[in-house]
TIVO-801866 format. One line per 4 residues: number of its first residue (from 1); their letters; for each residue x, z, y of C-alpha. Coordinates in steps of 0.5 Angstrom, whole numbers. Each point is the difference from the previous one (the first is absolute). Layout:
BEGIN
NUM	A	X:Z:Y  ...
// end
This chain:
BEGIN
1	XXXX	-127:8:6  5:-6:-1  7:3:-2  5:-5:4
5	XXXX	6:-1:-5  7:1:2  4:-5:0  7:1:-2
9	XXXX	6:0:5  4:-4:-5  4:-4:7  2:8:2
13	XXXX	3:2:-8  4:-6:0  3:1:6  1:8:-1
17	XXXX	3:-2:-7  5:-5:3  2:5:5  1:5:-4
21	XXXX	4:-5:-6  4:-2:6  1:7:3  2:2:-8
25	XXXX	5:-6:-1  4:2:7  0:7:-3  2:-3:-7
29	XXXX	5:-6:3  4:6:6  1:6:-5  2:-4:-5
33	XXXX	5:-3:5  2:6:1  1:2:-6  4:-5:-2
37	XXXX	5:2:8  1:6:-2  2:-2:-8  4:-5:3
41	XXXX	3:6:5  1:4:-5  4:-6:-5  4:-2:6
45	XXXX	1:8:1  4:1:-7  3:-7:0  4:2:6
49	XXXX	1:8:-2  3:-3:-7  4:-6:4  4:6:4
53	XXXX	0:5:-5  2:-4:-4  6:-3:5  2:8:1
57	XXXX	1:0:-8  5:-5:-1  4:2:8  0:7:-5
61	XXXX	3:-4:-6  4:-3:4  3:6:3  1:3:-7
65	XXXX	3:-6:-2  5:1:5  2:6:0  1:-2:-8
69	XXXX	5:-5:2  4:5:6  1:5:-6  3:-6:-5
73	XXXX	5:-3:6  1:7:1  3:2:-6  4:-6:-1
77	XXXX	3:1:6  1:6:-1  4:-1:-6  4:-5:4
81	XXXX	2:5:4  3:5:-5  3:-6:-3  3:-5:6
85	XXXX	7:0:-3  -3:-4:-6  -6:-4:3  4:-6:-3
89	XXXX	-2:3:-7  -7:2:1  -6:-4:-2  -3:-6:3
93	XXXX	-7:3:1  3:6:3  4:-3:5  -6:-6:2
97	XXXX	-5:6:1  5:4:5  1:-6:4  -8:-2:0
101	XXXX	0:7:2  4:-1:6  -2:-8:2  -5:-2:4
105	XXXX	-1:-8:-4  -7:-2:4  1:3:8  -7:2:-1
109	XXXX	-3:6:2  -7:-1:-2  -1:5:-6  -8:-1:0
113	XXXX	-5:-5:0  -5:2:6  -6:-6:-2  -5:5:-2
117	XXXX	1:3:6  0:-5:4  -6:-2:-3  -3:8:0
121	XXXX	2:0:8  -3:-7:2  -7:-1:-4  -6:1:4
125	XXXX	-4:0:-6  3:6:-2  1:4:6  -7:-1:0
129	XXXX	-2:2:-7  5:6:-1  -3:6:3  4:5:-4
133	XXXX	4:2:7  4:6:-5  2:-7:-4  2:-4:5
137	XXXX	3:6:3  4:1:-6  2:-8:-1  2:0:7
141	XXXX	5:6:-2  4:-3:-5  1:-8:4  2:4:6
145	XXXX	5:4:-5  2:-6:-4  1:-4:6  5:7:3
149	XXXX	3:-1:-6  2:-7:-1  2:1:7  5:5:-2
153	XXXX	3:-3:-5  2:-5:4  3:4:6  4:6:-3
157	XXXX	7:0:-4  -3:4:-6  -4:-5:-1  4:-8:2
161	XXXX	5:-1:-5  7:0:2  2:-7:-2  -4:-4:4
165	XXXX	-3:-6:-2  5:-5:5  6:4:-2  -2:-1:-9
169	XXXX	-1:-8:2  7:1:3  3:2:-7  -2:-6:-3
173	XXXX	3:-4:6  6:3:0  2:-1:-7  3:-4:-4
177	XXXX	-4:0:-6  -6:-1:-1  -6:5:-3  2:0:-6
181	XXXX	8:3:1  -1:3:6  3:8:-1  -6:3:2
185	XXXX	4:7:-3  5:-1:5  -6:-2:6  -3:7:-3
189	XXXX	6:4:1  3:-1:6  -7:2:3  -1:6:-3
193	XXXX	5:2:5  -4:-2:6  -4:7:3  -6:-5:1
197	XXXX	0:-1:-8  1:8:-1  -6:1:4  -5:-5:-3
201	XXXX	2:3:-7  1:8:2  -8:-2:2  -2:-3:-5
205	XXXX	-4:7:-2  -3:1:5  -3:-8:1  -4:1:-7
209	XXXX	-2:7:2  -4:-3:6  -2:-6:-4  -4:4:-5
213	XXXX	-1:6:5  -5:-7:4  -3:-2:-7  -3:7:-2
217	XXXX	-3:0:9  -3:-7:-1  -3:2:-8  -3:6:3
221	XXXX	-3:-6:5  -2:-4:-6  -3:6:-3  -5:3:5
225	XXXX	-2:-8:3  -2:0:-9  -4:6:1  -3:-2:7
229	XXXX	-2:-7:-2  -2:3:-8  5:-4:-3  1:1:-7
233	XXXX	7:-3:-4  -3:-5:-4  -4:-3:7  6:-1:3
237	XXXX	4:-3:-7  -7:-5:0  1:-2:6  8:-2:0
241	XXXX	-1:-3:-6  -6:-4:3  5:-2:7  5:-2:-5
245	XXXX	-4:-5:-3  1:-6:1  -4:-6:-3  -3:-2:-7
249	XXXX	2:3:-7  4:-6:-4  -2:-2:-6  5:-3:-5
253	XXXX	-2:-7:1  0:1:8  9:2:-3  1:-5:-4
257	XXXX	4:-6:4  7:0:3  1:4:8  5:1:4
261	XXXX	3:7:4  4:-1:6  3:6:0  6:1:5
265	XXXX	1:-6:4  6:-1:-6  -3:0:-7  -6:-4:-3
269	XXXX	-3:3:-6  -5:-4:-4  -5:2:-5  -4:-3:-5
273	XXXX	-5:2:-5  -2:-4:-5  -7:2:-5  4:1:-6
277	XXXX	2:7:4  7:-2:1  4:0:7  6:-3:3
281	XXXX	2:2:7  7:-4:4  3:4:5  5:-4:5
285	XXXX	3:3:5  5:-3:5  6:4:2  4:-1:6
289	XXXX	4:4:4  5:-1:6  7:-1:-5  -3:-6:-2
293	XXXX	-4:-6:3  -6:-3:-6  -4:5:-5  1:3:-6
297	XXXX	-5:-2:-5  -3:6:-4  -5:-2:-6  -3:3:-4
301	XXXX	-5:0:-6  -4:5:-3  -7:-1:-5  -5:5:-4
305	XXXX	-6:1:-2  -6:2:5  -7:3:0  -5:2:5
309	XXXX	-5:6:0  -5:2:5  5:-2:6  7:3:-3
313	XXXX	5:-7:-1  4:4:-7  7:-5:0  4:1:-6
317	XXXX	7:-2:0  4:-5:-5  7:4:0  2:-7:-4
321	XXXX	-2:-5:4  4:2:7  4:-4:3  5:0:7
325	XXXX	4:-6:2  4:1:6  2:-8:4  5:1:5
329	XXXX	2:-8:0  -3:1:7  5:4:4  6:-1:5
333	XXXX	4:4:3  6:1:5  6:1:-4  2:7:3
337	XXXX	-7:2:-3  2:-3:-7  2:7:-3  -7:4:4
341	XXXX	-4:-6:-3  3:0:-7  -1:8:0  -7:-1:1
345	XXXX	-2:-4:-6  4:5:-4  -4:5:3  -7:-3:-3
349	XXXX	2:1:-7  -5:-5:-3  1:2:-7  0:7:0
353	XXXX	-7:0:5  -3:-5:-5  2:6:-6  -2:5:5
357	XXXX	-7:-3:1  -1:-1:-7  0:8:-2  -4:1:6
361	XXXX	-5:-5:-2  0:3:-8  0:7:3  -6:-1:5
365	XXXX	-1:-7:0  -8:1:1  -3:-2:8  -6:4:2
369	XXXX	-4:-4:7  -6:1:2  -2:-7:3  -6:-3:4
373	XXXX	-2:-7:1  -3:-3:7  -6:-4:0  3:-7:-1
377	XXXX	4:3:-6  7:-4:4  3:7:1  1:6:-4
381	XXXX	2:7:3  5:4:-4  0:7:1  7:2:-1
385	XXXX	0:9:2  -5:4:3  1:8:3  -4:5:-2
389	XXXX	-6:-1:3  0:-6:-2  2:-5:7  3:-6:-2
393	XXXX	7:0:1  3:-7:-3  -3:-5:-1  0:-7:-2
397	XXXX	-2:-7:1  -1:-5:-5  -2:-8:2  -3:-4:-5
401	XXXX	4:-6:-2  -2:-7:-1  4:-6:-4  6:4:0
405	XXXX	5:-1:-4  3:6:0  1:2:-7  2:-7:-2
// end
């Protein structure tokens, strides 16, 4: 008997091996795609959670802030009040925080910055990926109310201050002296008599009640949008600090060198820091104003000694090596202003503002900034106040300077 021998099906294998290979990698390569969605889902989810929770939070901070300041005018006012038969003796502060009390300067109704929420409303991405509709619901409530808010404060007689804006710009039009002598305690005195003004100040109680009264509406929001979204303190601190960054951190060589500030479209300052760890800054600013034709020219002259840690610039002053130079050969004027002009120099003082400045920098002369360079290290970012959640709230720009013989 012959035993045929079976040939071995090694084509069928093959083929049967490929496919499953191919059927175990397109399982593989689809659920690895859809782990990866769901965790980008689930980023972009708390990415957005923390952008608005985070944006109720300041609104919070602001209202509180708010209501703080309504207290300090009131109480200002109040002592102006009970003492309008001496307002021309009463202190400078006292009468300048009544007035800003009582004056519209900016003609702005805009209390609020809605970016984040333009960006919440408008984003498809993040309709589609926040599926928390109680959160939603939730940020929904607190722009409507803000919004309702904001609206508010702009149309009723408890909230528009009774010196409007076109009327504070008519004082200084129609008076003869310019800021530095106008009597802003006589201004203040007639209108303490107008009942607009009696009105704006007998609610001044009720203002900051409702200020604070919608800050703890909108913390309760924040708090259980943290809880739906399990969001902890430090998450959300991590995350603001994050956002807030902005470029790479500086070394000490990326400093070394002279930088330019342009800081309020009439002063330049200018920096240089040289490797020994001494530093010189010049400011020169340009003063001009309607009483004169030309510039007054400011400089002054500062130095020390600086040093960087981590990302913090430390600069302390040199009390000795201050110095303020005042040029007024520049100026011209209509003779009928001779005495206004003449008064106005006289106010600048340079010599006790030159003593007053010294003490200071003895008393505290130490800066403390933390600063950020950008890729091709021509510009530096000072970061001059945060708030308590650590948003940047000032900051500066330093250009890099080259060939300048500024410090010449």
């Amino acid at each position: 008997m012959h035993f045929k021998q079976k040939v071995p099906n090694t084509w069928g294998k093959s083929i049967l091996t490929s496919v499953l290979g191919t059927t175990i990698s397109i399982l593989l390569t689809f659920g690895t795609s859809a782990l990866i969605e769901r965790k980008e889902k689930a980023d972009i989810q708390r990415q957005t959670a923390m952008m608005v929770i985070h944006d109720i939070d300041v609104c919070v901070d602001q209202m509180e802030e708010t209501a703080k300041d309504e207290e300090e005018m009131n109480n200002a006012a109040q002592y102006v009040l009970a003492h309008l038969d001496q307002i021309a003796t009463l202190p400078e502060d006292t009468i300048q925080l009544t007035i800003e009390m009582l004056a519209n300067y900016n003609d702005t109704h805009t209390t609020f910055d809605n970016a984040k929420e333009n960006i919440f409303k408008s984003s498809q991405d993040i309709w589609s990926n926040l599926d928390n509709m109680a959160f939603i619901d939730n940020m929904e409530k607190f722009y409507r109310e803000r919004k309702e808010m904001e609206g508010l404060m702009s149309k009723s007689p408890v909230f528009i201050k009774p010196i409007s804006f076109d009327e504070w710009n008519q004082i200084h039009i129609d008076s003869k002296a310019n800021n530095y002598d106008i009597d802003y305690a006589a201004i203040l005195k007639e209108k303490m008599k107008d009942r607009k003004v009696q009105f704006y100040i007998d609610n001044s109680t009720a203002r900051a009640r409702f200020y604070r009264n919608f800050a703890q509406r909108w913390r309760d929001i924040s708090d259980r949008n943290k809880f739906i979204m399990d969001i902890g303190d430090e998450e959300l601190a991590e995350y603001i600090k994050n956002s807030q960054r902005s470029g790479s951190t500086v070394s000490k060589r990326d400093l070394i060198g002279q930088w330019e500030l342009k800081a309020n479209g009439i002063q330049d300052q200018y920096y240089e820091f040289l490797e020994n760890d001494s530093f010189s800054t010049k400011t020169i600013a340009h003063w001009g104003n309607p009483f004169y034709n030309d510039e007054i020219i400011l400089t002054i002259i500062f130095g020390g000694k600086w040093s960087l840690k981590n990302d913090t610039l430390f600069m302390v002053g040199a009390p000795e090596s201050l110095d303020i130079k005042l040029d007024t050969s520049r100026i011209t004027y209509r003779p009928e202003m001779r005495d206004s002009v003449k008064s106005y120099i006289r106010n600048l003082n340079i010599a006790a503002w030159k003593e007053s400045q010294r003490k200071s920098i003895e008393r505290d002369g130490r800066d403390t900034f933390p600063v950020m360079t950008n890729k091709a290290n021509d510009k530096i970012e000072v970061v001059e106040s945060r708030d308590n959640d650590g948003n940047v709230k000032k900051s500066r720009y330093l250009k890099r300077l080259k060939d300048s013989d500024v410090f010449k």
